[in-house]
C-alpha positions, 0 to 999 in steps of 0.5 A, spaced: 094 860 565 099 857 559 103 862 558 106 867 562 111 874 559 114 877 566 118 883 565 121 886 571 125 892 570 127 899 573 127 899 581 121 894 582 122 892 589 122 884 591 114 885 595 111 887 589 114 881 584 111 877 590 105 879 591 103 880 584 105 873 584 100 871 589 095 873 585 097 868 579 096 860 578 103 858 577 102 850 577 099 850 570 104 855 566 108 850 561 112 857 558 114 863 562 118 869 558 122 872 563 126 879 561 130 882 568 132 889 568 134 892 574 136 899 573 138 900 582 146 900 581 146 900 589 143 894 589 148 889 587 144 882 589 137 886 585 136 880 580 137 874 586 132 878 590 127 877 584 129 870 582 129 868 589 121 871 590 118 868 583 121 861 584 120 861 592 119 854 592 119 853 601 112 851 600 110 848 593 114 847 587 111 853 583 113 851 576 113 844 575 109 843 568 114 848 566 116 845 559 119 852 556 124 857 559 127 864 557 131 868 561 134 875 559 138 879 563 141 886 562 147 890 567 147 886 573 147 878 573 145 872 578 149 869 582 150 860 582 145 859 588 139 864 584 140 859 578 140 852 583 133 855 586 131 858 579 132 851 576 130 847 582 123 850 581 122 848 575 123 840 574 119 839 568 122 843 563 125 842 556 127 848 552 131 852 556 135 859 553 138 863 557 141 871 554 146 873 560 150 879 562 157 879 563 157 878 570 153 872 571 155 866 575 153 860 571 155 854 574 153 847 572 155 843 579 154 837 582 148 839 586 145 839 580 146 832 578 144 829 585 139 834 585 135 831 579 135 839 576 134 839 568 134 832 567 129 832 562 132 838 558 132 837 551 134 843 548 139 849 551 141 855 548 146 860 552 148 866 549 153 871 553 153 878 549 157 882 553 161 876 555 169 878 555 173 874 550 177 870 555 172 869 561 167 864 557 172 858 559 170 857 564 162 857 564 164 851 557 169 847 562 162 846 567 157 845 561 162 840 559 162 837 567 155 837 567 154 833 561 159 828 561 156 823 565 150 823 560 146 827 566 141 830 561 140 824 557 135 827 553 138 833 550 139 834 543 142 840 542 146 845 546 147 852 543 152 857 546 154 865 543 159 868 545 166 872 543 171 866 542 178 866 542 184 862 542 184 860 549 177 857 550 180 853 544 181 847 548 176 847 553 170 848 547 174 842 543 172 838 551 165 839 550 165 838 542 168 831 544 163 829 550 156 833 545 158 831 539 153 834 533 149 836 539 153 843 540 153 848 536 157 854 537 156 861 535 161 866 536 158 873 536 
C-alpha cells in the first residue's frame, strides 16, 4: 500500500478508525489524503480522538515514509496536541497542505523544532476559509517563529489562504521578511 485516501466522517467512533487500521500496512504508505467530518455536535474533541487513533504512535512510528500529506477539516478543529501527535508521526514527510475549519489550533512551537517535527518539509500550504478576518494573526506570528531559525531548511515555498485585513499587516510583513519569495499568500 502507496497510497491511502481516508475519509471519516458522520458519527464514526475512534474503535472502528482503529480497528480498520489495524488491517493496513502503514509503514509503507508515501501519501495519505485525509478528509475529517465529523457531524456529533456533542462531541466537541471527535477529530482529536480520530487524530490520535490513526497516528497512534506508542508502538511503532506508523507513517515514516510518509512524503505527501493533505488534511481537510470540516465543523470542528483540532486542537495543538492532535497536530504534535499528527506530525510527529510522520518524520519523513515533504509536501504538506493543510485546509482547516475555523476552530483549529495551529500552533507551531518549539516542541517541534526540538523534536525534529517537519524538518525535511519542502512545501506547505495552509488554507483557512472560514477563518475570521482578524483571527489568522496570530497562526502567521507562530509560522513565522518556527521558520525564523531556519528550522525547515529545505522548504521552498509556504502557501497560506485566508480572508486578510488590515491587522494581520504586520504580522505578514514578519513572515515575508524571514521567507522572502517562499511565501506566497492568497487572500480569499
Amino acid at each position: 500500500l502507496n497510497s491511502l485516501s481516508l475519509e471519516i466522517g458522520g458519527l464514526t467512533s475512534d474503535e472502528v478508525v482503529g480497528r480498520m487500521l489495524k488491517l493496513l500496512v502503514l509503514e509503507n504508505v508515501t501519501r495519505l489524503e485525509l478528509k475529517l467530518y465529523p457531524l456529533d455536535e456533542r462531541r466537541e474533541y471527535v477529530i482529536d480522538h480520530w487524530v490520535f487513533t490513526i497516528f497512534d504512535d506508542r508502538i511503532r512510528i506508523p507513517f515514516v515514509n510518509l512524503e505527501v500529506f493533505s488534511l481537510e477539516l470540516k465543523h470542528f478543529g483540532g486542537t495543538a496536541e492532535a497536530f504534535h501527535q499528527m506530525f510527529i508521526a510522520m518524520p519523513n514527510v515533504r509536501t504538506v497542505s493543510l485546509k482547516l475549519s475555523r476552530d483549529t489550533v495551529l500552533l507551531f512551537a518549539n516542541m517541534w523544532e526540538r523534536e525534529g517535527v517537519l524538518r525535511r518539509l519542502r512545501s506547505l500550504r495552509i488554507s483557512l476559509p472560514e477563518t475570521r478576518p482578524d483571527a489568522f494573526a496570530d497562526h502567521l506570528y507562530y509560522l513565522d517563529e518556527f521558520f525564523r531559525d531556519e528550522h525547515c531548511k529545505e522548504l521552498e515555498k509556504l502557501e497560506i489562504e485566508f480572508q486578510g485585513t488590515d491587522h494581520s499587516m504586520s504580522t505578514k510583513a514578519n513572515l515575508q521578511k524571514t521567507l522572502g519569495e517562499k511565501l506566497h499568500i492568497i487572500n480569499g
